[in-house]
C-alpha positions in Angstrom: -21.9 -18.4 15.8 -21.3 -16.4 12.4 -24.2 -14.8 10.1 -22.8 -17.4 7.3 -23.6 -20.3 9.6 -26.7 -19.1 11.1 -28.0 -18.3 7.1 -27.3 -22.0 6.5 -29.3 -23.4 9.2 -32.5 -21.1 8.3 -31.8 -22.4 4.8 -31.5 -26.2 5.9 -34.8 -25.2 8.0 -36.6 -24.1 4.6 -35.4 -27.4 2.8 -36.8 -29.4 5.1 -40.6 -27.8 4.7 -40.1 -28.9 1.2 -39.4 -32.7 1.2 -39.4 -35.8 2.5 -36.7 -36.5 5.1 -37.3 -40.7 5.2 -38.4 -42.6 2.4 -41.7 -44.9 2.7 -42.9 -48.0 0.5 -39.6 -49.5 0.5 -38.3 -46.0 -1.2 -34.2 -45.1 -0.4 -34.3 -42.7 2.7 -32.9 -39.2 2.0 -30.1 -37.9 3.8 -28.4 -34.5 3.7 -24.8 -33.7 4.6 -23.5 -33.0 7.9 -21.2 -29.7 6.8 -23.7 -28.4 4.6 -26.6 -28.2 7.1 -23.7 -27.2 9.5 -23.1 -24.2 7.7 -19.5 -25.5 6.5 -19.1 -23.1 3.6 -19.2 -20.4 5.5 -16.5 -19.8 8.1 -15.5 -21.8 11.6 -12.3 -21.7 14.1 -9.4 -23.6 12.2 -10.4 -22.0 8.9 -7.5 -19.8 7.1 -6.9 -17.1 5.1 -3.8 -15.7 3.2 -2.6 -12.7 5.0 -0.2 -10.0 4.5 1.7 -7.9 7.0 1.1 -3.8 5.8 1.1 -0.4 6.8 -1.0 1.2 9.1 0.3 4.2 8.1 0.5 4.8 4.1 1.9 7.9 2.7 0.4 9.3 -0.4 2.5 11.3 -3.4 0.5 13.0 -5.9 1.8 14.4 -9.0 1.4 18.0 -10.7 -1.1 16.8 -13.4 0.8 19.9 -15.2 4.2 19.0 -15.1 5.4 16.4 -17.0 7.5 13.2 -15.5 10.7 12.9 -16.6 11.7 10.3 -14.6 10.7 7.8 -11.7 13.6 6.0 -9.3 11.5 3.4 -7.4 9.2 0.5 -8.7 6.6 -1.0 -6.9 7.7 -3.2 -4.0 11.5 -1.0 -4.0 12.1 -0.3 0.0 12.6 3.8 0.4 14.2 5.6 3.1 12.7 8.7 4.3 14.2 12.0 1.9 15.2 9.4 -1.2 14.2 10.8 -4.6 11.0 9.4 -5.8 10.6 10.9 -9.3 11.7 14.0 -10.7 9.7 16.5 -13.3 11.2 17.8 -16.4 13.0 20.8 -15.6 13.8 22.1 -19.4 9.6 22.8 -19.3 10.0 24.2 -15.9 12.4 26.6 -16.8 10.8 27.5 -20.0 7.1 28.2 -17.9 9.2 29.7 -15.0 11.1 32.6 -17.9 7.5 33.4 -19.5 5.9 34.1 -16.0 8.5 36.3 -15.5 8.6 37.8 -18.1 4.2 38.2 -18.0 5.1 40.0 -14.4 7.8 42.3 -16.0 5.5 43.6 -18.2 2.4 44.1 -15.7 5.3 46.2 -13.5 5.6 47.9 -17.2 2.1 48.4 -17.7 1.6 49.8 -13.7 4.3 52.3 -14.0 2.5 53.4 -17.2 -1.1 54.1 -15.4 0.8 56.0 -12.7 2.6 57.9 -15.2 -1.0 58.6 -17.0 -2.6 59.3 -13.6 0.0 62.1 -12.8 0.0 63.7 -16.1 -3.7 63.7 -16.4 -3.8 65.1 -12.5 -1.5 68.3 -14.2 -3.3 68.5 -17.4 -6.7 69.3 -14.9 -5.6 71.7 -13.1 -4.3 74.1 -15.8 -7.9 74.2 -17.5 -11.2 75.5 -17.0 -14.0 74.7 -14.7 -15.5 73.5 -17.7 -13.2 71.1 -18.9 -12.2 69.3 -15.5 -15.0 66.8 -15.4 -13.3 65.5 -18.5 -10.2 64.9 -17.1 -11.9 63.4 -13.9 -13.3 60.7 -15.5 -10.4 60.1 -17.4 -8.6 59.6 -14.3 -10.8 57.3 -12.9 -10.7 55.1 -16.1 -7.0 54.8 -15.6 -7.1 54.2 -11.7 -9.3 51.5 -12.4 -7.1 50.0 -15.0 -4.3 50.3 -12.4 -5.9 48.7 -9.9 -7.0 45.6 -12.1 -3.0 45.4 -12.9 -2.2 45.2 -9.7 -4.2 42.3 -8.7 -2.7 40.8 -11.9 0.5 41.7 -10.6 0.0 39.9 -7.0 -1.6 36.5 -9.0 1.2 36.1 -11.1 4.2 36.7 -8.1 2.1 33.7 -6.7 2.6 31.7 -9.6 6.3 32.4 -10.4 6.7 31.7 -6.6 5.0 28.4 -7.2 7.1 27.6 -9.9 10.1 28.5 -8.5 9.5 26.6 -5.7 8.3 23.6 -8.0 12.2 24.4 -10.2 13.9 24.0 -7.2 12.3 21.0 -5.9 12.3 19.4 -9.4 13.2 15.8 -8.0 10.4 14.5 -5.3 11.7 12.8 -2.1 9.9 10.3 0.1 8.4 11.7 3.0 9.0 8.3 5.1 10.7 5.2 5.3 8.9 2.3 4.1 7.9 0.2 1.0 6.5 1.7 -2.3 3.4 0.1 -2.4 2.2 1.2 -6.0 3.3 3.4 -8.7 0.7 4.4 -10.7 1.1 6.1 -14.5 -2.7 6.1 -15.7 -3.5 8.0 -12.4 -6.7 5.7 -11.7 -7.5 2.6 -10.9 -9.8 -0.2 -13.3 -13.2 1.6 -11.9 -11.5 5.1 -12.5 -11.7 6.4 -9.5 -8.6 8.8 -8.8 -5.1 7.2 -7.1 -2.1 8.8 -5.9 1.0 8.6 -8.2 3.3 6.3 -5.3 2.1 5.2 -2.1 4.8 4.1 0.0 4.0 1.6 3.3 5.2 3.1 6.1 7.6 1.4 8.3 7.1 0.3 12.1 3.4 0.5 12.7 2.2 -3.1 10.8 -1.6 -4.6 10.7 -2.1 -7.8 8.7 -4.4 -7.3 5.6 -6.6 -10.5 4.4 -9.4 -10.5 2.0 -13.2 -12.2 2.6 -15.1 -13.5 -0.6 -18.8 -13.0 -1.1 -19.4 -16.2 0.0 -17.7 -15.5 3.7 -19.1 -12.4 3.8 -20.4 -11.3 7.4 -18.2 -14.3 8.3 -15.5 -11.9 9.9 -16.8 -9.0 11.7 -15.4 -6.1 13.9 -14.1 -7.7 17.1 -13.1 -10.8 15.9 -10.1 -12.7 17.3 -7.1 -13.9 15.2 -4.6 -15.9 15.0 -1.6 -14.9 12.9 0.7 -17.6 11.6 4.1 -17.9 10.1 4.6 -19.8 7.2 8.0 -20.4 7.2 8.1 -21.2 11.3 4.7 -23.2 12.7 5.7 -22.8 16.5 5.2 -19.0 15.4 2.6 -16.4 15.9 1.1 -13.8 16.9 -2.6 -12.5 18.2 -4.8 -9.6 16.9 -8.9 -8.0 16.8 -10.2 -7.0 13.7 -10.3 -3.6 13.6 -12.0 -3.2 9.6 -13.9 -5.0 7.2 -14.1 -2.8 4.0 -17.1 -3.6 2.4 -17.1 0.4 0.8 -13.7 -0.8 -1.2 -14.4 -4.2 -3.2 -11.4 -5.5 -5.2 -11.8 -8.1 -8.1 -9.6 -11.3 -7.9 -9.4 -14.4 -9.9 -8.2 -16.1 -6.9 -9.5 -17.3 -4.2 -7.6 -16.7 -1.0 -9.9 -18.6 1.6 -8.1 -22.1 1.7 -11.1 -24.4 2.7 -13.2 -23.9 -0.5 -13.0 -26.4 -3.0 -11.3 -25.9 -6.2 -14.6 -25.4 -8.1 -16.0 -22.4 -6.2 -12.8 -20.4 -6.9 -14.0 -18.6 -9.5 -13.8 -14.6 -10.4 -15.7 -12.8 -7.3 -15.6 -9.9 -5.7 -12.7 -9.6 -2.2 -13.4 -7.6 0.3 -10.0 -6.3 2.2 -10.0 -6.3 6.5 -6.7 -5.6 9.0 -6.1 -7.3 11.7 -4.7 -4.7 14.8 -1.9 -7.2 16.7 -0.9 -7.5 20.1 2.2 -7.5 19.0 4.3 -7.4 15.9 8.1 -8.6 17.0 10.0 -10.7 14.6 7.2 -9.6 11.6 8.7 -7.6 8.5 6.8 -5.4 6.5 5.2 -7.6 2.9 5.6 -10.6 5.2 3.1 -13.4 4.1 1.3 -15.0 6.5 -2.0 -16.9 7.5 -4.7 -16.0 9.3 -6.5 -18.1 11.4 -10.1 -17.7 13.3 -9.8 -18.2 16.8 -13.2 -20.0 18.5 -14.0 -17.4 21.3 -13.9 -18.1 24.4 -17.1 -19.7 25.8 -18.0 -21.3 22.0 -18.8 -25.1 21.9 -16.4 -27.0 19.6 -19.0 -29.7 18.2 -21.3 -29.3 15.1 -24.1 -27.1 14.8 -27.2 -28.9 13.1 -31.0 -27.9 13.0 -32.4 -29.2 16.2 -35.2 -30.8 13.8 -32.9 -33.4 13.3 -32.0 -35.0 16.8 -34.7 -37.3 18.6 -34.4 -38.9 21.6 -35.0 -42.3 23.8 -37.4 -42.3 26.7 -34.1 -42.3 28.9 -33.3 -38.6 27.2 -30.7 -40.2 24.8 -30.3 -37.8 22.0 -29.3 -39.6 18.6 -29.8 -39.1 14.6 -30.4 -41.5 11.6 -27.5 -41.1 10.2 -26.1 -43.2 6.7 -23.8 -45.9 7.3 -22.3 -47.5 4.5 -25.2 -47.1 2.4 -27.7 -47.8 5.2 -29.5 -45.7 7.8 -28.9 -46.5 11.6 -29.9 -44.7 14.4 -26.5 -43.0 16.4 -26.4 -41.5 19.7 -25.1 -37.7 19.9 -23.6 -36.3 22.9 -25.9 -32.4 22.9 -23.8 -29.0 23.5 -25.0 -26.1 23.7 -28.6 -24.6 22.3 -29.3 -21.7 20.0 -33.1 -20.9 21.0 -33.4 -18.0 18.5 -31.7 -20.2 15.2 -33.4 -23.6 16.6 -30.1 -25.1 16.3 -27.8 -27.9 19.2 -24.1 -28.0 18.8 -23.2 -31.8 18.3 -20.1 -33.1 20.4 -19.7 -36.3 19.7 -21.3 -38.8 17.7 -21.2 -37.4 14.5 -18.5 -35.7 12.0 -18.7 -33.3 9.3 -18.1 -35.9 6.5 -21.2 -37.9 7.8 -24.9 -37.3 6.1 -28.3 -37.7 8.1 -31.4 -37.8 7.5 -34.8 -35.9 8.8 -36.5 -38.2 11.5 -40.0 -39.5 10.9 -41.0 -42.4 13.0 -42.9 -44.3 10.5 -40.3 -44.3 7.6 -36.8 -44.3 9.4 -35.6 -47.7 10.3 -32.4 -49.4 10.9 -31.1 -50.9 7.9 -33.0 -48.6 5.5 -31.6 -48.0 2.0 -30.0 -44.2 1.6 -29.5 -41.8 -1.0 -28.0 -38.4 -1.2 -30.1 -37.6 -4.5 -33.3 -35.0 -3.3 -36.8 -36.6 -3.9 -37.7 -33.6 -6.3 -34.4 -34.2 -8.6 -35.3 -37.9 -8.4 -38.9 -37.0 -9.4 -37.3 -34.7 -12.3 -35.4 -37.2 -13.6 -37.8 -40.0 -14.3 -40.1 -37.6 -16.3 -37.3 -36.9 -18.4 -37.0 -40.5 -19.1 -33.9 -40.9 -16.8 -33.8 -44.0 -14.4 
């Protein structure tokens, strides 16, 4: 049973403390639907997402942020082969930054020559004076070897950096690095939250999961571990099995739809999605961008009936479990077939008996009889609205 369920029933439990299940002096008798006191909103075996078939495996391009674009071959969604060009930098700058470094390291082997050339004329000018005047000198030729040394290091740095660039010249147009799918190209270099993205990140091909997204409402719904089923939507006799291997709550998205398909139209509504992948058994006859759904499995062992608060089932002196439940517009009592107990949630799965379109109502034995008028409006809104005036 799911967190999203089990937070329903404590919720249900709560509700109850705080009314009236059965009506008395001739008052309607309250009753509560079935799916929402069974947790429906949340997620069950049947329900389905929208899936789609990805990479495991994405490769990442970043960008000189010092170079400038001069043109990009592939859009989002373009299929690549591994070694096609990507994009390519302007080369005109390139060249331009690549004949002033040179030049920069021409000079420092300039400049270098000239210290040594300072050095050994200063060493010859020493030795042809006086004690006296030597210390001079020395220093002089310390200055200068200090000089030399500082141009030298300056000389290594900038054979690094018209390495780089020639490296960069000759490599001007940016290849793929794998075959796959280009799964995003993007200019501004971050995303809305600006937070740092690659410049193209390409899918790679062969190793697929199945990507589907959980809104806040279904969250803790799917966890780690969690069989299911992958569908086709173009072939119903096909598909495929898989565990969930991640559910990303560290990387929210923003979506205006809403890709869970058993919500009603009015809760779709701008939310937050949180992305999980689905490892698969196996992935024959799947293609990479492949839509599909995704299905929870019930795992094995899990009882297929209704889960209610065990507040609401009584029982006969023969052990007959049954609920009042509403029947066109009256309240009868209707036996229940009992599955399995949740101890620790004070919940009873219901087999038979009763449906998730049916409402109930919380037993009391000196208001709930057979025939009883219903109503799904809560005593407290009922209350509210007749101090306002409204019958």
């Amino acid at each position: 049973m799911n967190r999203k369920r089990q937070l329903c029933f404590v919720l249900a439990l709560t509700l109850l403390l705080t009314m009236t299940g059965c009506g008395g002096d001739g008052a309607a008798v309250y009753v509560q639907s079935v799916s929402e006191l069974s947790g429906m909103g949340g997620i069950a075996p049947g329900d389905r997402f929208a899936g789609i078939v990805v990479s495991e495996n994405v490769a990442e391009i970043q960008k000189d942020g010092e170079k400038t674009i001069a043109e990009v071959f592939v859009k989002e969604g373009d299929d690549v082969r591994e070694g096609q060009e990507l994009f390519s930098y302007d080369t005109e700058e390139l060249q331009l930054t690549l004949d002033k470094q040179r030049l920069e390291l021409e000079q420092l082997k300039a400049t270098i020559e000239n210290y040594k050339s300072q050095i050994t004329e200063l060493e010859r000018d020493r030795n042809r004076v006086g004690a006296a005047d030597k210390l001079q000198y020395t220093i002089q030729i310390q200055s200068t070897q200090v000089d030399l040394k500082e141009a030298e290091l300056n000389q290594k740095s900038k054979e690094a950096e018209v390495a780089k660039s020639e490296d960069i010249l000759a490599n001007a147009t940016v290849v793929s690095p794998v075959t796959g799918r280009v799964q995003s190209v993007n200019e501004n270099g971050t995303d809305n939250y600006g937070n740092p993205l690659p410049y193209i990140s390409i899918q790679q091909s062969g190793s697929y999961r199945v990507k589907g997204t959980l809104g806040e409402l279904q969250r803790g719904g799917i966890t780690e571990g969690s069989q299911l089923k992958i569908l086709s939507r173009t072939d119903e006799n096909q598909f495929w099995m898989g565990t969930v291997t991640l559910v990303d709550y560290e990387n929210p998205t923003q979506e205006n739809n809403n890709n869970y398909y058993v919500m009603s139209p009015d809760e779709m509504t701008t939310s937050s999605k949180y992305p999980f992948y689905v490892e698969l058994e196996n992935t024959d006859g799947l293609i990479l961008g492949q839509h599909v759904y995704l299905e929870v499995a019930a795992e094995e062992g899990e009882a297929s009936g209704i889960p209610v608060s065990s507040a609401f089932i009584s029982f006969e002196e023969d052990g007959t479990a049954y609920v009042w439940a509403e029947s066109r517009g009256k309240l009868e009592k209707r036996r229940v077939t009992l599955g399995e107990m949740n101890d620790m949630m004070g919940t009873v799965e219901i087999l038979e008996g009763l449906t998730e379109e049916d409402y109930i109502a919380f037993p009391d034995p000196e208001l709930c009889q057979e025939g009883a008028d219903t109503t799904r409006t809560a005593p407290e809104a009922e209350a509210a609205a007749e101090e306002g005036g409204v019958a």
